[in-house]
C-alpha positions as a Markdown table, in Angstrom:
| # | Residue | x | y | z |
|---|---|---|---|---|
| 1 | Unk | 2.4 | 17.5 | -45.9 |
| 2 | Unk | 4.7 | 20.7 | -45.3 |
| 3 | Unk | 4.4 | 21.9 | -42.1 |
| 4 | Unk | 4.6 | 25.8 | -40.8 |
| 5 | Unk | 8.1 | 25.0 | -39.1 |
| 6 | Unk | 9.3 | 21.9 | -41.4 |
| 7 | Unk | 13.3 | 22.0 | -41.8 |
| 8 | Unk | 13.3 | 23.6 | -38.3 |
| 9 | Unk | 15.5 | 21.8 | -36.0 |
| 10 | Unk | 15.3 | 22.4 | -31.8 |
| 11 | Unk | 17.3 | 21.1 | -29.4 |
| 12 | Unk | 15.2 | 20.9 | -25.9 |
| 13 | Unk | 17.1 | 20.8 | -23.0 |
| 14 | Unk | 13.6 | 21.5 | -20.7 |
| 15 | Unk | 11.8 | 19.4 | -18.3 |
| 16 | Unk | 8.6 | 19.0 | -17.0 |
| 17 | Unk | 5.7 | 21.2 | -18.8 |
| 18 | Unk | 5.9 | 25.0 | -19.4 |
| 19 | Unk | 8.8 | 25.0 | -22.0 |
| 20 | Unk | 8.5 | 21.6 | -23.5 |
| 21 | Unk | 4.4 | 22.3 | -24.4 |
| 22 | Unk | 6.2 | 24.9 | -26.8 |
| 23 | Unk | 7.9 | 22.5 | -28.4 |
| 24 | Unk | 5.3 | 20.0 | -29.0 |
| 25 | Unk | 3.4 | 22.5 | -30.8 |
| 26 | Unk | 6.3 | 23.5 | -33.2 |
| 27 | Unk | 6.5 | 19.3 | -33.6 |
| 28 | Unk | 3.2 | 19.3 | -34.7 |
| 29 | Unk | 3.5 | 21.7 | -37.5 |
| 30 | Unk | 6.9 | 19.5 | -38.1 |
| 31 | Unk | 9.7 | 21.0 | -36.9 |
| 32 | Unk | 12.3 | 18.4 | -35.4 |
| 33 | Unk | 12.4 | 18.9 | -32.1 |
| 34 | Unk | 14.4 | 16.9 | -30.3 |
| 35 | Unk | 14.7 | 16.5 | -26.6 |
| 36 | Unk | 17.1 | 16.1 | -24.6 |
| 37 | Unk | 17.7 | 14.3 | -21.3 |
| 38 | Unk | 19.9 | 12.8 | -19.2 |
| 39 | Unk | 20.7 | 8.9 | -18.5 |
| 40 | Unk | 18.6 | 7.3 | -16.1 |
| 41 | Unk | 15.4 | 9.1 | -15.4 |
| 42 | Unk | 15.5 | 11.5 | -17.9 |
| 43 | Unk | 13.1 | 13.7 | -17.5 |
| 44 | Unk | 11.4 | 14.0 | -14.0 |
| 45 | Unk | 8.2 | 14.4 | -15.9 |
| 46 | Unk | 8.4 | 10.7 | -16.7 |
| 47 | Unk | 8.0 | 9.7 | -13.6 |
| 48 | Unk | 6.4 | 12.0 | -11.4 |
| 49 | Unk | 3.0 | 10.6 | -9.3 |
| 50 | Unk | 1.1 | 13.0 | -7.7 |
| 51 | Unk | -2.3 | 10.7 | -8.0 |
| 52 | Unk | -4.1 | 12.6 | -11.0 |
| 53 | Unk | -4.5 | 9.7 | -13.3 |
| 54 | Unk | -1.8 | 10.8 | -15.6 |
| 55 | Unk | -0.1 | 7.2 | -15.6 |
| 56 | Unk | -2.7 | 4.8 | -17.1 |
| 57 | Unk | -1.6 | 1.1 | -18.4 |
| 58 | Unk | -1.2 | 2.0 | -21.6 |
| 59 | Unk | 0.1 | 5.7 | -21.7 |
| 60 | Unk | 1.6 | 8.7 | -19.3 |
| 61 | Unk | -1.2 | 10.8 | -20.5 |
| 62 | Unk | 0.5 | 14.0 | -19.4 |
| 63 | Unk | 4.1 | 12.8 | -21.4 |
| 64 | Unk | 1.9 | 12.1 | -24.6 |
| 65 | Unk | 0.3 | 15.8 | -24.6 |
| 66 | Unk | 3.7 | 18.0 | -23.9 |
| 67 | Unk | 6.0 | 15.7 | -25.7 |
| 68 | Unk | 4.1 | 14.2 | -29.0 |
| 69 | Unk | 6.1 | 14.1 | -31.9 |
| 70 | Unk | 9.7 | 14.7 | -30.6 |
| 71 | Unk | 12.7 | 12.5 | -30.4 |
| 72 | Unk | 14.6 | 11.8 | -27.2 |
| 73 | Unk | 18.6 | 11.6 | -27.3 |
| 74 | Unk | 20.4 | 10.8 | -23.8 |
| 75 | Unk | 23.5 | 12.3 | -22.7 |
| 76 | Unk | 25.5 | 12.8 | -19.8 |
| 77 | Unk | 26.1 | 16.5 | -19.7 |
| 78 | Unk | 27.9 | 16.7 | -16.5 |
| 79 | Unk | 30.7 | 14.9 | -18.2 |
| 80 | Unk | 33.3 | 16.6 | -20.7 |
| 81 | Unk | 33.0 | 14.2 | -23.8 |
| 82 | Unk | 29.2 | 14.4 | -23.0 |
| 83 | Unk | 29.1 | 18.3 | -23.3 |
| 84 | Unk | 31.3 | 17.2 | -26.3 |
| 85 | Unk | 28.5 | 15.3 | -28.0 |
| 86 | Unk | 25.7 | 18.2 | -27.2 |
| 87 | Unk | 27.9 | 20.8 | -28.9 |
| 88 | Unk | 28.0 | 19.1 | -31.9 |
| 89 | Unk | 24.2 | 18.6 | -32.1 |
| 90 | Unk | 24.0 | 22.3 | -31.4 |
| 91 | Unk | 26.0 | 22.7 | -34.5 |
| 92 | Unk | 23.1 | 21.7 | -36.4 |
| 93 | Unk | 20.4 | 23.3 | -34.7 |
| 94 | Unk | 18.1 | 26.2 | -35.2 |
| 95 | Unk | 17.1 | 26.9 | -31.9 |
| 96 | Unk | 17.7 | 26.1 | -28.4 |
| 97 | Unk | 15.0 | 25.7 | -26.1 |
| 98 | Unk | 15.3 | 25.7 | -22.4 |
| 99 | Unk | 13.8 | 25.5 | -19.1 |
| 100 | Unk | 17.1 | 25.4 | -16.8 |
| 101 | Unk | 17.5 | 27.6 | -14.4 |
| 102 | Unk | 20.7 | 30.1 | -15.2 |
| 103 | Unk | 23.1 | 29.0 | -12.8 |
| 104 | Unk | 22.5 | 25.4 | -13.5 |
| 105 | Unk | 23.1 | 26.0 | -17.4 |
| 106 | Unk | 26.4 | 28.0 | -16.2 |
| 107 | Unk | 27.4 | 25.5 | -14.5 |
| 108 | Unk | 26.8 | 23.1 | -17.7 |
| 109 | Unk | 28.9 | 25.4 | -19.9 |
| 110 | Unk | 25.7 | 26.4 | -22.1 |
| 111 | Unk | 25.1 | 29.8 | -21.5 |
| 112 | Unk | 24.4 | 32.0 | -25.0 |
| 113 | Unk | 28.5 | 32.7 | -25.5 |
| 114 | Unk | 29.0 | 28.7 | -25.0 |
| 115 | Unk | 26.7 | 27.6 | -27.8 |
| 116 | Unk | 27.3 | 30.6 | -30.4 |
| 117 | Unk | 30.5 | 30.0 | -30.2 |
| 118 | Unk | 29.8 | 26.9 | -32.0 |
| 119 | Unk | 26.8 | 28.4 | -33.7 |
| 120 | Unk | 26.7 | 31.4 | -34.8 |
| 121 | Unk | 23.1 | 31.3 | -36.1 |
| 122 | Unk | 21.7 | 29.8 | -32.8 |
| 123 | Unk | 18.1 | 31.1 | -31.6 |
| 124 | Unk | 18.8 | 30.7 | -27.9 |
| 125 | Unk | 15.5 | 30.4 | -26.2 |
| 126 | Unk | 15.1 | 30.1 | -22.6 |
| 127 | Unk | 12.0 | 29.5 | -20.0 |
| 128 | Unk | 11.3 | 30.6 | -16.3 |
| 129 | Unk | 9.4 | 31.0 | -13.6 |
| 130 | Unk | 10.5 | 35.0 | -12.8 |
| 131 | Unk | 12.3 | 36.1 | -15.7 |
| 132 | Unk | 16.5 | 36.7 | -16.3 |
| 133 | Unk | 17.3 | 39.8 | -14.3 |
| 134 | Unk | 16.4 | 40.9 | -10.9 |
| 135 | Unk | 17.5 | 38.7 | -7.4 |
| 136 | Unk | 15.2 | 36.0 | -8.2 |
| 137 | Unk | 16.0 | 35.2 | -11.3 |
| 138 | Unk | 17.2 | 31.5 | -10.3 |
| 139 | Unk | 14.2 | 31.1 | -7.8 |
| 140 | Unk | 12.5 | 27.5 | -8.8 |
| 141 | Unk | 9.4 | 28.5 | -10.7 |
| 142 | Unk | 6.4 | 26.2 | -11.6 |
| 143 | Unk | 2.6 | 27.2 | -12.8 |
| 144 | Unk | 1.3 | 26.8 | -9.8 |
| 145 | Unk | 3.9 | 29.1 | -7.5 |
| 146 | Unk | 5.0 | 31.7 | -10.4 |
| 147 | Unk | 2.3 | 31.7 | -12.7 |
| 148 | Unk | -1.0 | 31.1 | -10.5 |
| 149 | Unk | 0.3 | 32.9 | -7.2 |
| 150 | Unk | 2.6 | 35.5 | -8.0 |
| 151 | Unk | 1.2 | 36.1 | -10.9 |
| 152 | Unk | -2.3 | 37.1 | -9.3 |
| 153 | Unk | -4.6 | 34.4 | -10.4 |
| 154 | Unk | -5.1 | 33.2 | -6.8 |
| 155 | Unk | -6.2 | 36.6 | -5.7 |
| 156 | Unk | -8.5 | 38.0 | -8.3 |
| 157 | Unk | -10.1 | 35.0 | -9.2 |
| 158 | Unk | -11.1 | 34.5 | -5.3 |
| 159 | Unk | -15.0 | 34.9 | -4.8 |
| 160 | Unk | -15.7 | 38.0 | -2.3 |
| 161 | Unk | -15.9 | 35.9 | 1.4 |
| 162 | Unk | -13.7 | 32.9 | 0.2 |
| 163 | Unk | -11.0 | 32.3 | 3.6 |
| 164 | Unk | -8.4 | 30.4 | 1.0 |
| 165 | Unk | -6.8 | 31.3 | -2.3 |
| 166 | Unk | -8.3 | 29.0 | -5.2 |
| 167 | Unk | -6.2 | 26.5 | -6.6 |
| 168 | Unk | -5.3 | 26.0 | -10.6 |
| 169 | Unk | -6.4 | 23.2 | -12.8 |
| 170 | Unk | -3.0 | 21.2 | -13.8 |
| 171 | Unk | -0.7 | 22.3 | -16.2 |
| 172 | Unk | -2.9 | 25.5 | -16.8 |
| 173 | Unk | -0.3 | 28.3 | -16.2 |
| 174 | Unk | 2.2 | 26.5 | -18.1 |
| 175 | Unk | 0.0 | 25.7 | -21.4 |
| 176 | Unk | -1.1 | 29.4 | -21.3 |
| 177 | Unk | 2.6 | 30.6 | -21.2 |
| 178 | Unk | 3.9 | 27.6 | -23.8 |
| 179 | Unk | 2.4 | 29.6 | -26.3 |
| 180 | Unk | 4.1 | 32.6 | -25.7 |
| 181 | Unk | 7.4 | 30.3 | -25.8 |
| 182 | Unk | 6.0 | 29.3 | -29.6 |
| 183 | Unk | 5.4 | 33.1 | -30.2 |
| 184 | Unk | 8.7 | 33.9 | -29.4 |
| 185 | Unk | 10.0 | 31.4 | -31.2 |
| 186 | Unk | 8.8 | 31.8 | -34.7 |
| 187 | Unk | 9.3 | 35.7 | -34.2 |
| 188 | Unk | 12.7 | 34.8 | -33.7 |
| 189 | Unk | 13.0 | 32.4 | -36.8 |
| 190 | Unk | 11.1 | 35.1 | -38.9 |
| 191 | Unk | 13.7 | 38.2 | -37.6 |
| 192 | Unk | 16.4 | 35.7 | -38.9 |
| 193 | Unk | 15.0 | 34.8 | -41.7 |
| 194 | Unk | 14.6 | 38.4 | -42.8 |
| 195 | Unk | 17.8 | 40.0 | -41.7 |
| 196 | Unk | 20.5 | 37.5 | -40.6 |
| 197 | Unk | 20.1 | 38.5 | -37.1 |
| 198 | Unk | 20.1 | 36.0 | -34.4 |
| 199 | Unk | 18.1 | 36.7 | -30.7 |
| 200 | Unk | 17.9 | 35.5 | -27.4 |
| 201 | Unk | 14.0 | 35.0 | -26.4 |
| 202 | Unk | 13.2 | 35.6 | -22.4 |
| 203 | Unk | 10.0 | 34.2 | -21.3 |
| 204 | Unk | 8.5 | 33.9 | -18.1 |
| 205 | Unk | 5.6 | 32.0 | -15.8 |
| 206 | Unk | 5.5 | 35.6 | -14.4 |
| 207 | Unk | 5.4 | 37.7 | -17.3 |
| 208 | Unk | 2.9 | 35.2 | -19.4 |
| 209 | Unk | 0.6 | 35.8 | -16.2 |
| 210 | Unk | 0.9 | 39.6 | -16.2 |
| 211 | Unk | -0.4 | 40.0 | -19.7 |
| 212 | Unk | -3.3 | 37.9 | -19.7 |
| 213 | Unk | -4.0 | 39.8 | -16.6 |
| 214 | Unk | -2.7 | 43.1 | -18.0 |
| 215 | Unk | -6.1 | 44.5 | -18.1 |
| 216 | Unk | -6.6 | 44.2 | -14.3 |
| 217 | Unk | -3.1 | 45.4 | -14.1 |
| 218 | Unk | -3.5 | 48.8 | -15.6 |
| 219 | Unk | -6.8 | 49.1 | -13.9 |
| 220 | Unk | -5.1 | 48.9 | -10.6 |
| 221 | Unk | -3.8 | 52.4 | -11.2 |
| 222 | Unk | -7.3 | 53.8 | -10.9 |
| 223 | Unk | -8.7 | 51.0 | -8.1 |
| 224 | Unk | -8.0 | 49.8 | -4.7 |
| 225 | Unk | -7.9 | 46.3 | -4.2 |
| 226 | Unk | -10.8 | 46.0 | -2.7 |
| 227 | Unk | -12.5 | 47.7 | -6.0 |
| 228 | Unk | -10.6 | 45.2 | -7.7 |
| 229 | Unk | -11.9 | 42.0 | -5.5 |
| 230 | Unk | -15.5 | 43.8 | -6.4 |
| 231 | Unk | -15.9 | 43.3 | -10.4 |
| 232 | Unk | -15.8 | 39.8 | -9.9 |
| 233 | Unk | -19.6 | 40.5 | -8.0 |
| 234 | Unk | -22.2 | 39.4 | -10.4 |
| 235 | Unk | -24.9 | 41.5 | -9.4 |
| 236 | Unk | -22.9 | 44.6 | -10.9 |
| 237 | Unk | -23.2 | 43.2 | -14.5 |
| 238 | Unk | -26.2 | 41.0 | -14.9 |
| 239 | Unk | -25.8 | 41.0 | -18.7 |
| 240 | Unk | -22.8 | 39.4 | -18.4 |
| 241 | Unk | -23.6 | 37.2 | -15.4 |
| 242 | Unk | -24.1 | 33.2 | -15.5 |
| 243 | Unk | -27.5 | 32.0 | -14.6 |
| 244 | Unk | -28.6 | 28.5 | -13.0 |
| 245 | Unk | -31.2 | 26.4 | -14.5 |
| 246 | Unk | -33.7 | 24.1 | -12.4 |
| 247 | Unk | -31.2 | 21.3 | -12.8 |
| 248 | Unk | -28.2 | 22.8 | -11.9 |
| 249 | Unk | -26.8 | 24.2 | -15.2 |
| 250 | Unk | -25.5 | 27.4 | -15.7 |
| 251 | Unk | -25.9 | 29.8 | -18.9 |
| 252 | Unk | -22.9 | 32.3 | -19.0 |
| 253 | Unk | -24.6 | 35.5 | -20.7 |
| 254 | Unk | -21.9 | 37.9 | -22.6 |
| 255 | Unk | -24.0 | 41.0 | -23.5 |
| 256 | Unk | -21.6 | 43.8 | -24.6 |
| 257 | Unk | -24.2 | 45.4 | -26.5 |
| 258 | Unk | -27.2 | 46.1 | -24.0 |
| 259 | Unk | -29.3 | 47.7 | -25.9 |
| 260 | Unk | -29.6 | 46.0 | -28.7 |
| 261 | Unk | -29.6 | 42.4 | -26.4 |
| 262 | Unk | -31.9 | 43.7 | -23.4 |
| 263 | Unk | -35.4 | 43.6 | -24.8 |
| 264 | Unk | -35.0 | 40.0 | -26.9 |
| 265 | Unk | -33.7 | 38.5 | -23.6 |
| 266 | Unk | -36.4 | 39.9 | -21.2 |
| 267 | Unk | -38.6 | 38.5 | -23.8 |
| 268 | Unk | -36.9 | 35.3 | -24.0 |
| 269 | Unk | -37.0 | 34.9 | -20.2 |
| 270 | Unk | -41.0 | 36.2 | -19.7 |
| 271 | Unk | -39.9 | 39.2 | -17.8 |
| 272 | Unk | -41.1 | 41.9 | -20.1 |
| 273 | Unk | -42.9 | 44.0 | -17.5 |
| 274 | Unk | -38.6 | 45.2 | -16.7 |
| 275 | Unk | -38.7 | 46.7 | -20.4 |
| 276 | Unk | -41.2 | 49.1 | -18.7 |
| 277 | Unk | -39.9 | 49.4 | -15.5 |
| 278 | Unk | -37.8 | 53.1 | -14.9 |
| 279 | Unk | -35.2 | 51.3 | -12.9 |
| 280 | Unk | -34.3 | 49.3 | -15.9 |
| 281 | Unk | -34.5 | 51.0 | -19.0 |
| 282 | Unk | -31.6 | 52.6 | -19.3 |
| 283 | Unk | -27.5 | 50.9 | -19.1 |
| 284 | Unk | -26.5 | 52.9 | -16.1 |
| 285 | Unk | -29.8 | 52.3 | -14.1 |
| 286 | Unk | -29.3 | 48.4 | -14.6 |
| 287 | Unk | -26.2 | 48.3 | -13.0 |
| 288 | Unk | -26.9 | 50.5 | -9.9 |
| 289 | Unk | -29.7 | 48.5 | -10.0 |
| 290 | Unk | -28.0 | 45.3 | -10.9 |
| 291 | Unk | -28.6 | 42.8 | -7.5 |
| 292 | Unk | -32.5 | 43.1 | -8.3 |
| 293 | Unk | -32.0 | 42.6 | -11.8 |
| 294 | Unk | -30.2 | 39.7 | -11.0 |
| 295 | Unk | -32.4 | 38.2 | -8.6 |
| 296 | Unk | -35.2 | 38.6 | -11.4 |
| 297 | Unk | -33.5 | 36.9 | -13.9 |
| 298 | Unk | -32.1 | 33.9 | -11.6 |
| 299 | Unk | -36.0 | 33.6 | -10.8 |
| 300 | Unk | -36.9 | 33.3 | -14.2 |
| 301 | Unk | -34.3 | 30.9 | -15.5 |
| 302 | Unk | -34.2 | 28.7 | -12.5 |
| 303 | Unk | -38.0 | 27.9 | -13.4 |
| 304 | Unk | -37.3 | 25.5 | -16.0 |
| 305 | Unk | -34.4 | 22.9 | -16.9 |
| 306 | Unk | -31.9 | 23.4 | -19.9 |
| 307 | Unk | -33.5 | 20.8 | -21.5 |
| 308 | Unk | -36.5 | 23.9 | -21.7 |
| 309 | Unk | -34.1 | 26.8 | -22.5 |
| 310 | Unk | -31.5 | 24.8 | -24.6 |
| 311 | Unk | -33.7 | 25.4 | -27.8 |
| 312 | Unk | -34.9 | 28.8 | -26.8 |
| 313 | Unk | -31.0 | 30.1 | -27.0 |
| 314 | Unk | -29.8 | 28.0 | -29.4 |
| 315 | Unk | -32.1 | 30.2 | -31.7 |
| 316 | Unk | -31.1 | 33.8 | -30.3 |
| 317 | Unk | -28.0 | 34.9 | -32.4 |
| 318 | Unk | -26.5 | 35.9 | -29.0 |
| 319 | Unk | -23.2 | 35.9 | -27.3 |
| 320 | Unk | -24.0 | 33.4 | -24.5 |
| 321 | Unk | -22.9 | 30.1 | -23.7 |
| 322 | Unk | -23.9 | 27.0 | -21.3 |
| 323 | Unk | -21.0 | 26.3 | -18.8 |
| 324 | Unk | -19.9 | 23.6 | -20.4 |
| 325 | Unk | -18.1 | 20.0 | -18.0 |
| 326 | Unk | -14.5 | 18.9 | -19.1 |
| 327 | Unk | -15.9 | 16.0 | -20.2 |
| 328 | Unk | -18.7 | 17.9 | -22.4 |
| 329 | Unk | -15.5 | 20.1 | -23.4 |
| 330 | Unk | -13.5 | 17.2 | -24.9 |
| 331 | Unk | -16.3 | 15.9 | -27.0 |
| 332 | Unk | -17.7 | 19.4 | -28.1 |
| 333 | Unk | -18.6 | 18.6 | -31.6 |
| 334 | Unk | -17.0 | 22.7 | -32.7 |
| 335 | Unk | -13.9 | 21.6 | -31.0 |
| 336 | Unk | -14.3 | 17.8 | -33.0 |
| 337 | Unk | -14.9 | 19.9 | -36.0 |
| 338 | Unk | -12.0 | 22.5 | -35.7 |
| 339 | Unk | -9.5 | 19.5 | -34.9 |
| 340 | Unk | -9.1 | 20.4 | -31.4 |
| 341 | Unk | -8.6 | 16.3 | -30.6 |
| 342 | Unk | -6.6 | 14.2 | -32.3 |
| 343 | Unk | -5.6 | 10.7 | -31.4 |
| 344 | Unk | -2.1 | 9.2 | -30.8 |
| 345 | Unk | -1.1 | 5.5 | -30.9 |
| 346 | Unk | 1.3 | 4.6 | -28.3 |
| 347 | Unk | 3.6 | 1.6 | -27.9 |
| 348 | Unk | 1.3 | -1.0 | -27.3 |
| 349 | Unk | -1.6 | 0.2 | -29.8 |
| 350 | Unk | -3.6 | 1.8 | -27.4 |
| 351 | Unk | -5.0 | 4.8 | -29.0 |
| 352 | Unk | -5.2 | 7.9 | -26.9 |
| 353 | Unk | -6.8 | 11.5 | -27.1 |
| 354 | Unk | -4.5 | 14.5 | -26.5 |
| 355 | Unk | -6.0 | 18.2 | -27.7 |
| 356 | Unk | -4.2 | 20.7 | -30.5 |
| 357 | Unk | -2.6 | 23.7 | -30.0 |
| 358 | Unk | -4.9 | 26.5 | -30.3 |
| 359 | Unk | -3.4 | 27.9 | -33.6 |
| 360 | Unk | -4.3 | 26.1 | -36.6 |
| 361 | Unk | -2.3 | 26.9 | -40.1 |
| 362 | Unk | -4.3 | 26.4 | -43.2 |
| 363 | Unk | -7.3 | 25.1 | -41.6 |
| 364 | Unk | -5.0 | 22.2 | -39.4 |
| 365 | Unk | -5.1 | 22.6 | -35.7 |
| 366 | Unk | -3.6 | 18.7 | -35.2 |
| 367 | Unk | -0.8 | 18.0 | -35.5 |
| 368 | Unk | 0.6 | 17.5 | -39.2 |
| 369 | Unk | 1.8 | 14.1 | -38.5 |
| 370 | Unk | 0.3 | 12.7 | -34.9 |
| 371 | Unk | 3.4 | 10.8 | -33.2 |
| 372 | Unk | 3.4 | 9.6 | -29.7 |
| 373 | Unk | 6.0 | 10.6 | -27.3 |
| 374 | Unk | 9.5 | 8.7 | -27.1 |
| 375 | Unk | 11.1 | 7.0 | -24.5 |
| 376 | Unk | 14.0 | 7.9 | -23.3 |
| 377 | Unk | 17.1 | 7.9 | -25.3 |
| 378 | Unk | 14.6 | 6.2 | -28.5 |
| 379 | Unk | 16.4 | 8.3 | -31.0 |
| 380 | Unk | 20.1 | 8.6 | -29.6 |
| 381 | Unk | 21.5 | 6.4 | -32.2 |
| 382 | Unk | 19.7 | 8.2 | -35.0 |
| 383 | Unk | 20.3 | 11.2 | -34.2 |
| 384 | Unk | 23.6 | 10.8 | -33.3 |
| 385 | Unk | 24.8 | 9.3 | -36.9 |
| 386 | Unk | 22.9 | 11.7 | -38.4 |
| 387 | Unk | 25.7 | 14.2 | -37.1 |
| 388 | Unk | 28.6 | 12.2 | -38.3 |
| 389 | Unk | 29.1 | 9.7 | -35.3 |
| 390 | Unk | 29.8 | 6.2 | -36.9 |
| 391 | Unk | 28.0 | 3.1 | -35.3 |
| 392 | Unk | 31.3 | 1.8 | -33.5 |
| 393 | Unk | 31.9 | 5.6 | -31.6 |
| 394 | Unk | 28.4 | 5.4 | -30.6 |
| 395 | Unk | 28.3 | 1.7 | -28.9 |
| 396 | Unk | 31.3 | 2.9 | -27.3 |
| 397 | Unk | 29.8 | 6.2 | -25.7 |
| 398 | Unk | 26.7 | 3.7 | -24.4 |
| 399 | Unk | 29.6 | 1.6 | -23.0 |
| 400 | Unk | 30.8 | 4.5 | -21.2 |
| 401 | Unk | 27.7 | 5.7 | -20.5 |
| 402 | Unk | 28.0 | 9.1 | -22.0 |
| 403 | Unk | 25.4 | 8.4 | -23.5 |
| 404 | Unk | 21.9 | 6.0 | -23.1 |
């Protein structure tokens, strides 16, 4: 099967997540993407241990998700005939995808003038925590420091009275902003395609966190922060406010369209005396009035067990959800039906779950062609005769250790 970006080829010079999730999804819609990293560790992602489970027996979990489907060539960059070798990948490449912070790729020799020198048609796309200009534009940047805390999330996501700044899932800011990295990318390939033109893509943890935020961000014009902290109070909005069930679930109501929604719901819930009641009947009087309103529903709902309402909803044609677990999440039969897991065989059979991209072409969210993740330097000698290196110049850049 043909993929979106088949006959694309990327060279990756990334590390850890943000920029290489972007090139695991143009891999699964089968471009080549094909990652580089240097002798020894490669890339710190292989190894790092932080105690989340990532490493199992049979798989690094987290190396699987952001890396499935590429190929990994070693070279020594730091060293002249090294560089040497890299240039003449770049001479076949599309596009150049990296997360290296701009004085380190100056110091490499790879800044946009390096590479177009050598390829004139090179997409040069780069990844970061604060963006390309301004002072801080080689401060270290990861999800959790650029995205999650500079970016706001940490603030506006805080319940009123919290002490502490809430903490990200793993990975999240980085698999938000890996799409944007994709975006940019195929705009990029699609400009090209179109008018010969070749671009330089910026994207940033920081500016991936201000658009999806962008809607609190313009409404900070109008609000104080305070106001701000306040929207996240439930008792303003009770149509749109999660309620808790008898054992302990929670049903996340979405009601943009109150009056069509309010009377089937007090219905649904046995409240109909509010329908009559003249603090209730109209949208303004049920927000000023929105903590009682709240307090009635919780009453009503936390009467009975999902197990009572879970048929009851499921037959309103509604905007609501239950507040689903992670582990409910990965088996979601929608998500099963959509494609949104696959499964992966790594090097010693094991088969693994990871989950899709979130964009699917022609009904395929999955990867085209599922491929685990390579170890490092799996593909150096293929890759490297595919450019014209014969078998002898290769065994003697692994003897020099130029290359691994």
């Amino acid at each position: 099967m043909q993929g979106t970006f088949t006959g694309v080829r990327v060279v990756e010079l990334a590390q850890f997540v943000f920029v290489p999730a972007a090139g695991a999804l143009l891999a699964d819609q089968g471009a080549e993407v094909i990652h580089v990293e240097m002798p020894g560790g490669g890339d710190p992602y292989r190894t790092l241990k932080i105690a989340d489970g990532r490493v199992t027996k049979s798989a690094n979990l987290s190396m699987e998700l952001n890396n499935r489907g590429k190929k990994s060539i070693s070279i020594d960059l730091k060293s002249a005939e090294g560089r040497e070798v890299f240039l003449r990948l770049i001479e076949t490449a599309d596009v150049f995808l990296t997360s290296l912070r701009p004085k380190a790729i100056t110091a490499l020799k790879l800044d946009v003038e390096d590479l177009r020198a050598r390829n004139p048609k090179l997409i040069y796309v780069r990844g970061n925590g604060l963006g390309f200009k301004g002072a801080e534009s080689n401060k270290a940047g990861y999800d959790a420091s650029a995205f999650w805390a500079r970016g706001g999330f940490a603030n506006v996501l805080r319940p009123p009275g919290y002490d502490r700044p809430l903490s990200p899932r793993a990975a999240l800011g980085d698999h938000a902003s890996s799409v944007a990295v994709a975006y940019g990318i195929a705009g990029a390939l699609f400009k090209r395609a179109n008018t010969g033109e070749v671009s330089v893509v910026d994207i940033s943890l920081l500016a991936s966190a201000m658009w999806i935020l962008s809607a609190d961000i313009v409404l900070s014009q109008t609000q104080a922060p305070e106001q701000m902290m306040a929207t996240t109070a439930a008792a303003r909005f009770p149509l749109t406010s999660a309620y808790r069930t008898a054992d302990g679930r929670y049903i996340q109501l979405m009601l943009l369209d109150p009056e069509r929604y309010w009377p089937p719901l007090c219905r649904m819930l046995g409240c109909d005396e509010l329908l009559q009641d003249a603090r209730f009947t109209s949208v303004a009087g049920r927000t000023e009035n929105g903590a009682l309103l709240v307090a009635e529903f919780s009453a009503a709902v936390g009467k009975h067990p999902w197990s009572h309402w879970q048929p009851i909803f499921e037959a309103w044609d509604a905007p609501w959800e239950l507040v689903k677990t992670i582990h409910e999440v990965a088996s979601d039969p929608q998500a099963i039906a959509n494609g949104q897991i696959f499964e992966v065989e790594v090097q010693d059979g094991t088969r693994v779950k990871l989950a899709s991209g979130p964009v699917g072409f022609n009904g395929q969210f999955a990867p085209i062609d599922p491929r685990r993740a390579p170890h490092l330097g799996e593909h150096t000698d293929e890759v490297l005769k595919g450019i014209g290196f014969p078998e002898e110049e290769i065994a003697r850049l692994r003897t020099d250790t130029v290359v691994q």
